[in-house]
N, C-alpha and C positions, 0 to 999 in steps of 0.2 A: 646286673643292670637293674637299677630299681623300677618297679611297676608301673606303666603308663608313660615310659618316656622313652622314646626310640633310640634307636642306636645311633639314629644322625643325629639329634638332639642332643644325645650325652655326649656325643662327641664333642660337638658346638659350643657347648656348655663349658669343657675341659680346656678348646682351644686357648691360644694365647703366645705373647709375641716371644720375640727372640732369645738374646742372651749377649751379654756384653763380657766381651774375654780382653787377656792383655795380650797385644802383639807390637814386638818391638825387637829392638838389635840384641838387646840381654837386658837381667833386671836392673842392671844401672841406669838404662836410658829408654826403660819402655815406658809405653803412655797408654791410656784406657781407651780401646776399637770399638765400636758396635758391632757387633755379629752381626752374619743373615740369621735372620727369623726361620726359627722351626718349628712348625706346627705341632701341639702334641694333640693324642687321641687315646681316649680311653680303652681298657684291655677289658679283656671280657670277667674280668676277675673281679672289677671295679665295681663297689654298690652292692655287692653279695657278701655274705658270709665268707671266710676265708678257707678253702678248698686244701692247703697244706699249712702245716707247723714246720713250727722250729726242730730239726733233726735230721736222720738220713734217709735218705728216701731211693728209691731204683724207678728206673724206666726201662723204657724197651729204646733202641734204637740201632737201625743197620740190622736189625735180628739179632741182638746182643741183648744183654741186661748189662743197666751201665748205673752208677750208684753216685749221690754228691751231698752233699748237707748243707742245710740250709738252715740261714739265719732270719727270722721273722722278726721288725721291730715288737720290742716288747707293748707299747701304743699303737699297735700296729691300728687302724681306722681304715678302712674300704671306701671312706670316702674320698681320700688323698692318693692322690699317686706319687710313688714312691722311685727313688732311683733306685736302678738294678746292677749290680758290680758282682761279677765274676773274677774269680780269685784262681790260679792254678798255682798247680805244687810243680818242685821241681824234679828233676828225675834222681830215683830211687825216694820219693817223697810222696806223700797220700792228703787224701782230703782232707785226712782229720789231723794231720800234722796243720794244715794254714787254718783251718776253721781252731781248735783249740790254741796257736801261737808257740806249742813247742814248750820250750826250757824258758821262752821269752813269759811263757802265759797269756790272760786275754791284753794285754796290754800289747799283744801283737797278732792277734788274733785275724783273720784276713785279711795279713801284713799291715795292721794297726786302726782298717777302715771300721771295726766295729768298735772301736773307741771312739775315734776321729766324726762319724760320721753321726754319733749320737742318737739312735733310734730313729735316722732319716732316711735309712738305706734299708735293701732287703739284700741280703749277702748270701753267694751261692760257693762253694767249695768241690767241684766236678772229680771224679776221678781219672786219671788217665789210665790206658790197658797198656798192662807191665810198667806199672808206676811210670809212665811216661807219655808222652804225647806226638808222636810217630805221625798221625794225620793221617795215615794210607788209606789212600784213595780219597781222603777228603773225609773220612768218617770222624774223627774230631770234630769238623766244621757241622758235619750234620748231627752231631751229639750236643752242640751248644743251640743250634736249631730249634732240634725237640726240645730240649732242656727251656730255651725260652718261652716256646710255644704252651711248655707244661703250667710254667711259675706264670705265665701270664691271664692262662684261664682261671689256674686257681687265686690270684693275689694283684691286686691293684697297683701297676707298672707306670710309672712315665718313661712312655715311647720314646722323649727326646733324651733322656740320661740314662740310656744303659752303658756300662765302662766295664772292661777287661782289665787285669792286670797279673803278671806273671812272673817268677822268679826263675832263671836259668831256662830249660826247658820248658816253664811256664811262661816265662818270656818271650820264646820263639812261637809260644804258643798262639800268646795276645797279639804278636804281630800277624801272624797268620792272619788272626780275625781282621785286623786291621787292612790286609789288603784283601780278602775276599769279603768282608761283611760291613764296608765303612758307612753304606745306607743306613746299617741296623745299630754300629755304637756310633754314639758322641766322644768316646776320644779312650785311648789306651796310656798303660804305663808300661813300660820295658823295664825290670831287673834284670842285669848283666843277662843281655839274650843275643843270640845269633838265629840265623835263618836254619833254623832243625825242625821244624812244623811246615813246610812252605810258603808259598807266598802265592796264592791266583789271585793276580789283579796287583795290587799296591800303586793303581793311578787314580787312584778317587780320593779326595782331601780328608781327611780324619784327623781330632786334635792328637797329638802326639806327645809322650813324657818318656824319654830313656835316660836311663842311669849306669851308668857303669866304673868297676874301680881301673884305672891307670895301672896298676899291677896284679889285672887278672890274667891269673894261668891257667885257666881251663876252657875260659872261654874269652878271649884279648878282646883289647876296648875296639880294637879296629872293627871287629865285628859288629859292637852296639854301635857305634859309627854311621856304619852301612845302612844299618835298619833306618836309622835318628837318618839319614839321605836321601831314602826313598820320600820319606813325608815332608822333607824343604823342599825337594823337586814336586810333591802330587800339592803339595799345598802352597806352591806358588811363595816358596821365601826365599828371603835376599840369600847368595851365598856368605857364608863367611868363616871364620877358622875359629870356633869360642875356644877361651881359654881354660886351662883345664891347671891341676895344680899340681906341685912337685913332688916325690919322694920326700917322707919324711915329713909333709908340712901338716898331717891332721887334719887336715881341709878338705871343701869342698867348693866347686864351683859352679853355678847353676847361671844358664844364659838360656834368653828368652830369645827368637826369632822375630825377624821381622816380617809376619805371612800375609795369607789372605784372611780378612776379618771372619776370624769365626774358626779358625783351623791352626789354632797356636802350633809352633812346635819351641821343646823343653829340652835342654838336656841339661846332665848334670855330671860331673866328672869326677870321683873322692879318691884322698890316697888311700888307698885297700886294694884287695884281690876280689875273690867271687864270694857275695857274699848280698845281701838284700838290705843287711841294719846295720851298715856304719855308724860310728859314733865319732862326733869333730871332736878333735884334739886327743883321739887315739888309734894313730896308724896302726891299720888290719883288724882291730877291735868289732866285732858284730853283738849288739843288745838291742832287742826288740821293745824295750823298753823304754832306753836312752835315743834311739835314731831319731835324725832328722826327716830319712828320709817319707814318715808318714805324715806326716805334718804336712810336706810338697810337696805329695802326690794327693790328698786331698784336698789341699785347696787349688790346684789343677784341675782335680775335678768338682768342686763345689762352685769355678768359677763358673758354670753353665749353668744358664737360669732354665725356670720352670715352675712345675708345679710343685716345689719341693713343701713334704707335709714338717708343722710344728714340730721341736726335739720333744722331748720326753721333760715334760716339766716340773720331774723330781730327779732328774739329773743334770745338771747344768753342763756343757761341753767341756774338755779340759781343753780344746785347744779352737774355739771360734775364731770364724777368718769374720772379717770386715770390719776390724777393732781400731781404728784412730784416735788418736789423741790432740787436739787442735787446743793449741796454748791460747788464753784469752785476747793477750797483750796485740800479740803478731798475727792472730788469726792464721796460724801456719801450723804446722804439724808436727808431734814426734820424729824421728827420720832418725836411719844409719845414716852413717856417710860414704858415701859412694856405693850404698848398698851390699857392705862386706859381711861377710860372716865370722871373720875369721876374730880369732878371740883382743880383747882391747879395741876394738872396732868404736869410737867414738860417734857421740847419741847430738843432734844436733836439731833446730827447726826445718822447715825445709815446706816450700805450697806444698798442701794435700794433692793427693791423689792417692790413686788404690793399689799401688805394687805393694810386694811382701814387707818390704824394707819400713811401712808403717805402720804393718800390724801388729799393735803392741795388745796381745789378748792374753787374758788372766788365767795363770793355775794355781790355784791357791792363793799365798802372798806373792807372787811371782809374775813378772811383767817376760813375756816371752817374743822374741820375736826372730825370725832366721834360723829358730833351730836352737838361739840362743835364749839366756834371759839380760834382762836389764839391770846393771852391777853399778855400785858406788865402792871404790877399790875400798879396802879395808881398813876401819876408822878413818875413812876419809874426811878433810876438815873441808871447813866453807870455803867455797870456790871451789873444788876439786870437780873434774868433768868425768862426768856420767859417761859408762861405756855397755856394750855388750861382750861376755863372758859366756864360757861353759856354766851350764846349771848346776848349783850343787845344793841350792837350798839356804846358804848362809844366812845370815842377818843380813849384810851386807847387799844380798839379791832380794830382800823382801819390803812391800812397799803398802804401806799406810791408806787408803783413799777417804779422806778428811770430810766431811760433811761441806767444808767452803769452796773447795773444788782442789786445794790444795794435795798434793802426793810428798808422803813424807819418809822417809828410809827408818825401815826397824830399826840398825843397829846405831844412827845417829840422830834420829830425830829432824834434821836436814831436809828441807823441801826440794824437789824438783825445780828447777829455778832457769828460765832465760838467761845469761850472762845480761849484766847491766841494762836490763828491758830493752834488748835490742829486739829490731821485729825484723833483722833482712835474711833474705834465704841462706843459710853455713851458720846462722850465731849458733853459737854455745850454748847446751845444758848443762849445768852445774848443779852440785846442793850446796844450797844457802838457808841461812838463819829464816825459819818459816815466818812471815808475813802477810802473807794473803794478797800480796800485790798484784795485780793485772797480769804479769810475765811468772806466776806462779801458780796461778790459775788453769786448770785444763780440765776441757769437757770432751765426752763420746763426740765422734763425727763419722 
């Protein structure tokens, strides 16, 4: 805390209002909520020199030595408070399997949040005792306790975004947290997890994200099910049966709930078995490189506002959420259509608003969105409609940003183009002969 200003003061100073999340039936038909306001409050870590690094570090806790590693943004600033995301391994798995990403590398590196989250997160990797997480008697819970209490003395926290996430036994793990510690996170992710860590409490609302494959055999979707049931019932959402996808189809299906503002619940259903990094359009396939599923679990949790500090601004994000593209002509927006993922998924206007389905944000030459990128089928001629695809890099998937405002395809030169300057919600994107015309036109929104 810096000199001459009190603790109630620095808090005071830090406070600040809510956060606006999406709650809705699923992402075809959700609409943008106000959240309840959460207060945040400065950690004792804030305005001081930083007390831990980046690396492994041991504590005491329960009378144990218990050991995790830690990621410290490389900009890390003591003046910012930073979100806090715990990462667990799954059983027979260790810290330094999620903190380095494995065979994946860092491009999956605390299941992909040290990419994804661009120097805005402080990233922790805990160990479990016998590479697992058992919980007896609750000492897990009070291992993430002290663990908090440590990173927070030494390292500048915002109190309203700390986030869990787990894969298999690390799953069960984060749910745990979720029902005994939903005061202390803002919202968890479930990889294929079932209740194997326990559950004290699970009625207090916490946002909620589970994923699971349709043909897991080690641990059955019924399971991730149960868990994704407790938080529609603690957080007050509509019931309903989301659709989930067939054998055989590549796919994945992700439906948003309709909750209490400020307590989404997520799921997500893919054809695969047990496994954390699906890849669409390759049944059973896991690459920590290729997944979708990092990309929606952080912007799940980047939807909660705060005092989130500047990225690192000699790295640009490879995958920023809040990217729209609002056509001049129709003052409407990029859009999927019916918010599909699944590949050919046709690219259309549609009013703005902030679900996934318009987040067309840049990787390189590459227009990304759902998982997907933004494809003009190959040598496509004028008039041909714009669709989303698997990424592969083509020409085909790479796009121009023109000094006029014009977007124009590597491999044809082809603009992005409104079908015949319509402006009503369903027209058509196409590429047409570049012109610069009003319905070719598109800026950030």
């Amino acid at each position: 805390m810096p000199q001459g200003i009190s603790r109630h003061r620095w808090r005071a100073l830090l406070a600040v209002a809510g956060t606006i999340v999406l709650a809705a039936t699923s992402i075809t038909g959700s609409r943008l909520a106000a959240a309840d306001a959460v207060p945040l409050a400065a950690t004792a870590g804030c305005g001081k020199a930083p007390a831990l690094s980046s690396g492994t570090h041991t504590i005491q806790s329960g009378g144990q030595s218990r050991s995790f590693v830690l990621r410290v943004p490389a900009n890390y600033n003591s003046a910012n408070p930073y979100r806090l995301i715990f990462a667990f391994h799954w059983r027979g798995g260790t810290m330094n399997d999620v903190a380095s990403g494995g065979s994946s590398g860092s491009s999956w590196s605390y299941y992909g949040m040290s990419e994804q989250s661009n120097n805005t997160a402080i990233l922790v990797a805990p160990q479990g005792i016998g590479n697992g997480w058992a919980n007896s008697g609750g000492q897990d819970i009070t291992f993430v306790d002290d663990l908090t209490r440590r990173i927070e003395d030494a390292l500048c926290v915002d109190t309203a975004q700390r986030f869990a996430m787990g894969f298999s036994y690390g799953g069960g793990m984060s749910y745990a947290l979720a029902c005994a510690r939903a005061g202390v996170f803002r919202a968890v992710a479930v990889y294929a997890g079932a209740q194997l860590s326990g559950c004290a409490g699970g009625t207090q609302p916490i946002a909620y994200f589970g994923i699971h494959g349709i043909s897991d055999n080690v641990l059955n979707i019924s399971a991730g099910r149960s868990l994704r049931d407790t938080f529609v019932r603690a957080n007050g959402c509509a019931a309903q049966s989301p659709r989930e996808p067939g054998p055989g189809s590549g796919s994945h299906i992700t439906t948003l709930y309709s909750c209490r503002a400020g307590y989404p619940v997520q799921w997500a259903a893919f054809d695969g078995g047990h496994g954390p990094g699906p890849v669409d359009g390759c049944s059973g396939c896991e690459d920590g490189a290729r997944t979708w599923t990092k990309t929606e679990v952080w912007r799940f949790f980047a939807q909660f506002g705060g005092t989130t500090p500047p990225p690192d601004p000699t790295t640009p994000p490879p995958d920023p959420s809040g990217n729209r593209l609002r056509n001049e002509a129709s003052a409407r927006c990029l859009d999927v259509s019916q918010a599909s993922s699944a590949n050919g998924a046709q690219v259309q206007v549609w009013d703005c608003h902030g679900n996934a389905n318009q987040q067309f944000t840049r990787n390189g030459a590459t227009l990304r969105v759902l998982g997907k990128c933004l494809d003009a089928p190959v040598n496509a001629a004028a008039g041909t409609r714009t669709q989303i695809w698997d990424c592969h890099g083509g020409a085909n998937q790479q796009w121009v940003f023109n000094g006029n405002g014009t977007i124009s395809s590597a491999q044809t030169g082809l603009c992005l183009d409104v079908n015949g300057g319509a402006t009503a919600n369903g027209s058509a994107v196409i590429v047409w002969g570049c012109h610069g015309g009003a319905n070719q036109r598109w800026a950030r929104a």
